[in-house]
C-alpha positions in Angstrom: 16.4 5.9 -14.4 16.5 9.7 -15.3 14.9 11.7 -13.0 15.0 15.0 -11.2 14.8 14.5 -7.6 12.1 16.2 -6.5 9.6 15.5 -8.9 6.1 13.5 -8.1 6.6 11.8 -10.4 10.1 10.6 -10.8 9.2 10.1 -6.6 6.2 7.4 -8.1 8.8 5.5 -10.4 11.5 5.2 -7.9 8.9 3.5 -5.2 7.2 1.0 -7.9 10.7 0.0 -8.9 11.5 -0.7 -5.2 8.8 -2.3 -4.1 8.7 -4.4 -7.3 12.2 -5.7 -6.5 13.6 -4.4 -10.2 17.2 -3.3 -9.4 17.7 0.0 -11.4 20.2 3.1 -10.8 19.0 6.6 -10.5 20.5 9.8 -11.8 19.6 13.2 -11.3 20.1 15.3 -14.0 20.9 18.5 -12.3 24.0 17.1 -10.5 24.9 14.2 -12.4 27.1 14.3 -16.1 26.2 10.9 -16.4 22.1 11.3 -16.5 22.7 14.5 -18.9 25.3 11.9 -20.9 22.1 9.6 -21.7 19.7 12.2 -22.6 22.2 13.9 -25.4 23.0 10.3 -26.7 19.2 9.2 -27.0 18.7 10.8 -30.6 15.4 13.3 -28.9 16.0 16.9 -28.5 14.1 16.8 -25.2 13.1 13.7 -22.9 10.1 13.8 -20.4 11.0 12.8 -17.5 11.5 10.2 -15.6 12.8 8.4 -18.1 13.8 4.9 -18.2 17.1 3.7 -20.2 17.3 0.1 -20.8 20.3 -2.1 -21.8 19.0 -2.7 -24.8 19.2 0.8 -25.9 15.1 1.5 -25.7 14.0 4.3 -23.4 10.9 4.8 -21.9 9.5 8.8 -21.5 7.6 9.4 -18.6 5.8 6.0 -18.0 2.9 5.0 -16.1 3.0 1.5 -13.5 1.7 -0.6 -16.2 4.5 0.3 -18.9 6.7 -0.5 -16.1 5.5 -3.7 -14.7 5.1 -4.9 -19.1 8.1 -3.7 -20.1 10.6 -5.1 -17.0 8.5 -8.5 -17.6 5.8 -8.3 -14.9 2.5 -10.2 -15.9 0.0 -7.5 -16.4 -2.7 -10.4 -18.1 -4.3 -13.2 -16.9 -3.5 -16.6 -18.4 -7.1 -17.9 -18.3 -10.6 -16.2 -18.4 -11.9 -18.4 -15.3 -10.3 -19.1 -11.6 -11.7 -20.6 -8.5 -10.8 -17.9 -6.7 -9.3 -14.4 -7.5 -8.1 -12.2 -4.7 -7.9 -9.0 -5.0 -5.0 -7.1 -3.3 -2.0 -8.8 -2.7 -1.1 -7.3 1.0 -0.7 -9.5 4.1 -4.2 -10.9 3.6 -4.5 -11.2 -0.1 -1.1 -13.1 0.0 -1.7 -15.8 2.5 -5.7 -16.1 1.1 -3.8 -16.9 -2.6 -1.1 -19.3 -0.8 -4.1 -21.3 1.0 -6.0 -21.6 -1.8 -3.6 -22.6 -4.3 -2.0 -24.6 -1.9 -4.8 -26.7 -1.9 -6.5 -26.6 -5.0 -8.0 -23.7 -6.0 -6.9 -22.2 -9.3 -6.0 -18.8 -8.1 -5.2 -15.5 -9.4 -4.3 -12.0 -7.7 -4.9 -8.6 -8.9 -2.4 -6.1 -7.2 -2.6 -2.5 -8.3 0.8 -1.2 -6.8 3.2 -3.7 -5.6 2.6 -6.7 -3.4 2.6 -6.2 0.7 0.3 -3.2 0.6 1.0 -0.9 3.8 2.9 -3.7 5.8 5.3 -3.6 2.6 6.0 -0.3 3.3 7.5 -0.7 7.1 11.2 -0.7 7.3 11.1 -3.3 10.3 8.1 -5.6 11.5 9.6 -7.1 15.0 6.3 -8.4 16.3 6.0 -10.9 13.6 5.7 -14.4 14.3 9.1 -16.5 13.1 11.6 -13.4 12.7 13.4 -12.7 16.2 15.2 -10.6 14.6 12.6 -8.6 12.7 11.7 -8.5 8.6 10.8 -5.4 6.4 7.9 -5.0 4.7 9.7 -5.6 1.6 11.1 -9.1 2.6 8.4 -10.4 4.2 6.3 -9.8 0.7 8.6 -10.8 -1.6 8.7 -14.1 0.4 5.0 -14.5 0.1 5.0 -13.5 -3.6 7.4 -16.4 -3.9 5.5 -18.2 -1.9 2.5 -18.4 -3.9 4.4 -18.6 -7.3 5.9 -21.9 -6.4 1.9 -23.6 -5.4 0.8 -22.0 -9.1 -0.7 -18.4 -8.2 -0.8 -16.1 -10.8 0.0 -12.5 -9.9 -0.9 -9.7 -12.0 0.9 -6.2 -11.2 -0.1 -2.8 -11.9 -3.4 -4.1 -12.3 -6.9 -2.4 -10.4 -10.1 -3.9 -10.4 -12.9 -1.2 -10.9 -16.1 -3.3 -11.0 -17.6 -5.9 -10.0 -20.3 -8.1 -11.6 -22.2 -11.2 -10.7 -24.0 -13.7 -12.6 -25.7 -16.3 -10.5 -22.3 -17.9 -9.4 -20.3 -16.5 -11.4 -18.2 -13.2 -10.5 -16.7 -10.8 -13.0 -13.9 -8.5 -11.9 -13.6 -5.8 -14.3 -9.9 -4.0 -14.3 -8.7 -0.8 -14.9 -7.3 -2.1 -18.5 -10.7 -2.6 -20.2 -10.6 -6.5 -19.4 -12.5 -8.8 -17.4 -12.1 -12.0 -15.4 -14.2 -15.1 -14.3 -14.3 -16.5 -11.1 -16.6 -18.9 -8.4 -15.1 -16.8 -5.8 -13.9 -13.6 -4.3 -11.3 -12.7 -2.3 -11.4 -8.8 -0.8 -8.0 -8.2 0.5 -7.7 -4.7 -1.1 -6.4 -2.9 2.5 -6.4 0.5 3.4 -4.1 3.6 2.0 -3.2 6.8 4.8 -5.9 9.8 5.2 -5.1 12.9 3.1 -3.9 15.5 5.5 -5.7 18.8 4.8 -3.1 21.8 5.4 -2.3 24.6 3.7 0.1 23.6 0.2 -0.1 20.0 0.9 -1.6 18.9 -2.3 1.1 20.9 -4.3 4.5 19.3 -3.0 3.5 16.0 -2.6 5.5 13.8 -4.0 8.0 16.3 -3.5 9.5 16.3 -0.3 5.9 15.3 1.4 5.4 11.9 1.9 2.1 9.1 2.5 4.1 6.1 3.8 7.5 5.2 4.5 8.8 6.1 0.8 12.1 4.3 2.0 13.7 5.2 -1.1 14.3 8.8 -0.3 16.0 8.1 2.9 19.9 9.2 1.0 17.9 12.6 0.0 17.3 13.2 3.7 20.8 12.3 4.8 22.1 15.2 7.3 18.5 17.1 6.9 15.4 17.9 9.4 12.5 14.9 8.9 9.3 15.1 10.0 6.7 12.5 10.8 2.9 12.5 11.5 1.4 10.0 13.2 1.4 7.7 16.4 0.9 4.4 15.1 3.8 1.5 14.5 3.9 2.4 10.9 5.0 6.2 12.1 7.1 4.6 14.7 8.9 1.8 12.3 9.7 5.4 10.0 10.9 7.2 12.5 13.6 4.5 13.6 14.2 3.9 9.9 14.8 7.8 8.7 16.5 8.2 12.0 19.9 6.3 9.9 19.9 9.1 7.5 18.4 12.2 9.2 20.4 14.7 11.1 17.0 14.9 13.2 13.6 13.4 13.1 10.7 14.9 14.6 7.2 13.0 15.6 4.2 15.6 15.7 1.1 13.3 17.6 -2.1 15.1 18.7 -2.6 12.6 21.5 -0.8 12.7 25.3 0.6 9.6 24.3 1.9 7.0 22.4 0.9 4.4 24.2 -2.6 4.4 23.2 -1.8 2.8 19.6 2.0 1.5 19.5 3.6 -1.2 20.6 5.8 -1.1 23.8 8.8 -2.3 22.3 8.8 0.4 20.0 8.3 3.0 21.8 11.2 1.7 23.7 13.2 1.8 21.0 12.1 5.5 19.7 13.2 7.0 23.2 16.4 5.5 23.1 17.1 7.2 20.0 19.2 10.4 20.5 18.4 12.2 17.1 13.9 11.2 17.6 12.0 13.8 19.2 8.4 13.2 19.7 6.0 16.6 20.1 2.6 15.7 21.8 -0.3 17.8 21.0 1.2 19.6 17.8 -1.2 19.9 15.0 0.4 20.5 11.0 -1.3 24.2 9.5 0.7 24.8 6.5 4.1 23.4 4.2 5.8 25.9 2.1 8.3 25.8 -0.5 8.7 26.3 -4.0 9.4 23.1 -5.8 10.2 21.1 -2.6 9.1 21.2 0.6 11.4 24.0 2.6 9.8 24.9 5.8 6.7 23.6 8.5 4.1 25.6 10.1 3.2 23.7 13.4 0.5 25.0 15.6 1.6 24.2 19.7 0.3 25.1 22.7 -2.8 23.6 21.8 -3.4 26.0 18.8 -2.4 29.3 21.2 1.0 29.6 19.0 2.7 28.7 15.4 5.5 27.7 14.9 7.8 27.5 11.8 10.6 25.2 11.0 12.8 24.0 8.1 12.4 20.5 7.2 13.9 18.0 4.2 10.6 15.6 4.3 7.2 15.1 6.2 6.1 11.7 5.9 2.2 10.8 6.7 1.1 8.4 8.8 -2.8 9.1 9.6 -6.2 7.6 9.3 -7.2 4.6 7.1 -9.1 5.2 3.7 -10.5 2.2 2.5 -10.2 0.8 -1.3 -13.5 0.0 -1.9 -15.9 2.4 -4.1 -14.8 0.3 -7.4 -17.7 -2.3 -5.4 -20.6 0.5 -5.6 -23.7 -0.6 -3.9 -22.9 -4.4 -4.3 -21.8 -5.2 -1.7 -22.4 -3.7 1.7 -19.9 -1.6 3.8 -20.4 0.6 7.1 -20.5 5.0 6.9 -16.8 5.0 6.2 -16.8 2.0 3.4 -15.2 -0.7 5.1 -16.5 -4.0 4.2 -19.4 -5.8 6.0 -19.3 -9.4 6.6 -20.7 -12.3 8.6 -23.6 -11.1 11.5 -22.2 -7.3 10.7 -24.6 -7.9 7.6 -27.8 -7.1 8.5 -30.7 -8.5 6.8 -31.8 -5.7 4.9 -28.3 -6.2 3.1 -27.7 -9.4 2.5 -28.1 -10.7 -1.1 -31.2 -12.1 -2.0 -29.8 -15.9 -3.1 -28.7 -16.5 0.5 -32.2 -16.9 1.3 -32.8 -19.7 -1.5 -29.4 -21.2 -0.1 -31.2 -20.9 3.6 -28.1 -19.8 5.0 -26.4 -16.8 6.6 -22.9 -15.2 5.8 -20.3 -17.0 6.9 -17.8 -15.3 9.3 -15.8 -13.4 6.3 -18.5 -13.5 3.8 -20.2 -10.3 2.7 -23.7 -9.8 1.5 -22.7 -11.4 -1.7 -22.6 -15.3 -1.7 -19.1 -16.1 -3.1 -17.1 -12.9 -2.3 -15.1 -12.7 0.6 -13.1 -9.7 2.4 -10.1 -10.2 4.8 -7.3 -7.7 6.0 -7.7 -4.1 6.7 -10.5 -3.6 4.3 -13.0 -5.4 6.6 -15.1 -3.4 9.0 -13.8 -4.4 12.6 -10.5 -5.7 11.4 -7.3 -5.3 13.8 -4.8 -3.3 12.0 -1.7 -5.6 12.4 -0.1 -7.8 10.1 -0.7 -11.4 11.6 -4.2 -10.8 11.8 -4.4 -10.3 8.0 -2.6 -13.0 7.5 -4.5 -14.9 9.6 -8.2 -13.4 8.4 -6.9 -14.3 4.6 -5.9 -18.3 5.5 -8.8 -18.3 7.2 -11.0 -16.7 4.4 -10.0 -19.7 2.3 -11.7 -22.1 4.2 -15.1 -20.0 4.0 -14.7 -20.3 0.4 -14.3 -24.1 0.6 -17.6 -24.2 2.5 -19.2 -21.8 0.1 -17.8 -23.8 -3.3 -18.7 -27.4 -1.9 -22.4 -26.0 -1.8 -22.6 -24.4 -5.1 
């Protein structure tokens, strides 16, 4: 790969590589002869980048996820138009839903849009998990899932979104982004959460370069010997902060509560103030980033707003609020004010679909207003953000959908 550093979008390629597991070697143009080597021998007089070389001699200019995912052989279509179940969302949930249900039976297919493990594939160290003394990354833990799957039969399509949702009597359609559709008897919601947008001043404009949502673990070498920043006070922001902590000459938590306490785990906090080079800054509040094509310097307001305060930094990475993938479902099916997913007695009456009344029956516990379609993981309103209770929502989801088939 051919990129310059700190462009969004060679930032995009270099985290759907990653997460996809598809080794690959990145040069920067600007400091590498190499990189500027490959772009004189590739017959164009000028390349968007990123670019992709392949070993075959074919290059790809500037591509989107699904031109990666086709192109370094990722399925991207569907063998079959019709499933027992398809789960969309291949995260904690989604992942142990398709394993369960495949594992017994089911013909199953997943619809990912990124990269399998959704935010949990994303955290440098899960040490809370069930199994692993020793902790797991994100990374591992989903690429053992994926694998997982593959061997009971589960087809996984990557790169891949669903944006609509149709039902025919039994039968659900899940439209994707590609212009296709697919069949199924039931539906699996696993489709998780992505972090808040921070509103501060010049966000928007240098994200992707130098600011951060997420761990982006594969800019810790830019960082190396540099000033990190991290927002948040959840495990995710604490997992970052012990992983940028290798690289970074400094990393710096700002949290608007007294605490951390009030949302991470002891042993992690533990951890974080046992690190020489982590700082954590209680009530600081992010005003403004500047720089001109890279983030340069922070504007921090302290003292409870009374002062500012401005400081150089190499990254800010954003660990705040949940956002919920969910309008592709429009008024289908039924979610609270903030569009997490309803399900079981959260339905109320008004909103449940009319055919559970000719089946006489209420929603089961992870069934939403729609007979058939299911929602596990993050997505669900009520859920507990950790990663063994998706797991444990999505196994669980599978035996719902068992009840719900057998009755059909």
């Amino acid at each position: 790969m051919v990129g310059n550093q700190w462009a969004p979008a060679s930032h995009r390629v270099k985290e759907f590589l990653a997460r996809n597991n598809i080794p690959y070697l990145w040069l920067d143009p600007e400091v590498s002869e190499e990189a500027r080597r490959l772009m004189a021998v590739s017959g164009k007089q000028k390349l968007e980048l990123p670019c992709l070389f392949f070993t075959d001699g074919s290059i790809l200019e500037k591509p989107e996820n699904r031109e990666i995912a086709e192109r370094c052989g990722l399925k991207t279509s569907a063998d079959m138009p019709f499933y027992d179940l398809i789960v969309v969302g291949a995260g904690p949930a989604g992942l142990a839903g398709a394993v369960y249900g495949a594992s017994e039976g089911l013909r199953t297919l997943v619809v990912e849009r990124k990269a399998p493990g959704g935010q949990a594939g994303m955290s440098s160290r899960i040490e809370n998990y069930l199994g692993f003394p020793g902790g797991v990354s994100g990374g591992e833990l989903a690429r053992r899932a994926v694998a997982q799957a593959r061997r009971f039969g589960v087809e996984v399509l990557t790169a891949q979104e669903a944006v609509g949702l149709a039902v025919d009597g039994p039968s659900k359609t899940v439209k994707l982004g590609d212009g296709s559709e697919l069949k199924c008897r039931a539906l699996l919601i696993a489709t998780g959460v992505s972090y808040r947008q921070l509103e501060a001043g010049g966000i928007e404009r240098l994200t992707g370069a130098g600011v951060y949502y997420g761990a982006a673990m594969t800019e810790g070498e830019s960082v190396r010997n540099q000033d990190v920043y991290i927002i948040g006070g959840a495990n995710s922001a604490g997992q970052a902060a012990m992983y940028f902590s290798r690289f970074a000459r400094t990393v710096t938590m700002l949290v608007r509560g007294p605490s951390l306490s009030s949302r991470m785990s002891r042993y992690l906090i533990d951890q974080i103030h046992a690190v020489d080079n982590i700082s954590v800054r209680h009530g600081a509040e992010l005003l403004e980033v500047q720089g001109e094509t890279r983030l340069e310097r922070l504007v921090i307001a302290c003292d409870d707003g009374q002062t500012a305060e401005t400081v150089p930094a190499a990254a800010l990475f954003i660990f705040i609020g949940a956002v919920p993938h969910t309008d592709w479902l429009g008024d289908r099916v039924a979610r609270d004010e903030s569009g997490f997913i309803l399900s079981g007695s959260d339905v109320s009456g008004s909103r449940v679909d009319a055919d559970f009344h000719l089946q006489n029956r209420s929603p089961y516990l992870l069934e939403t207003s729609l007979p058939g379609v299911f929602v596990a993981g993050d997505v669900r309103h009520g859920s507990v953000k950790r990663v063994a209770s998706a797991v444990g929502e999505g196994s669980m989801a599978v035996t719902y959908v068992h009840r719900y088939l057998s009755g059909v």
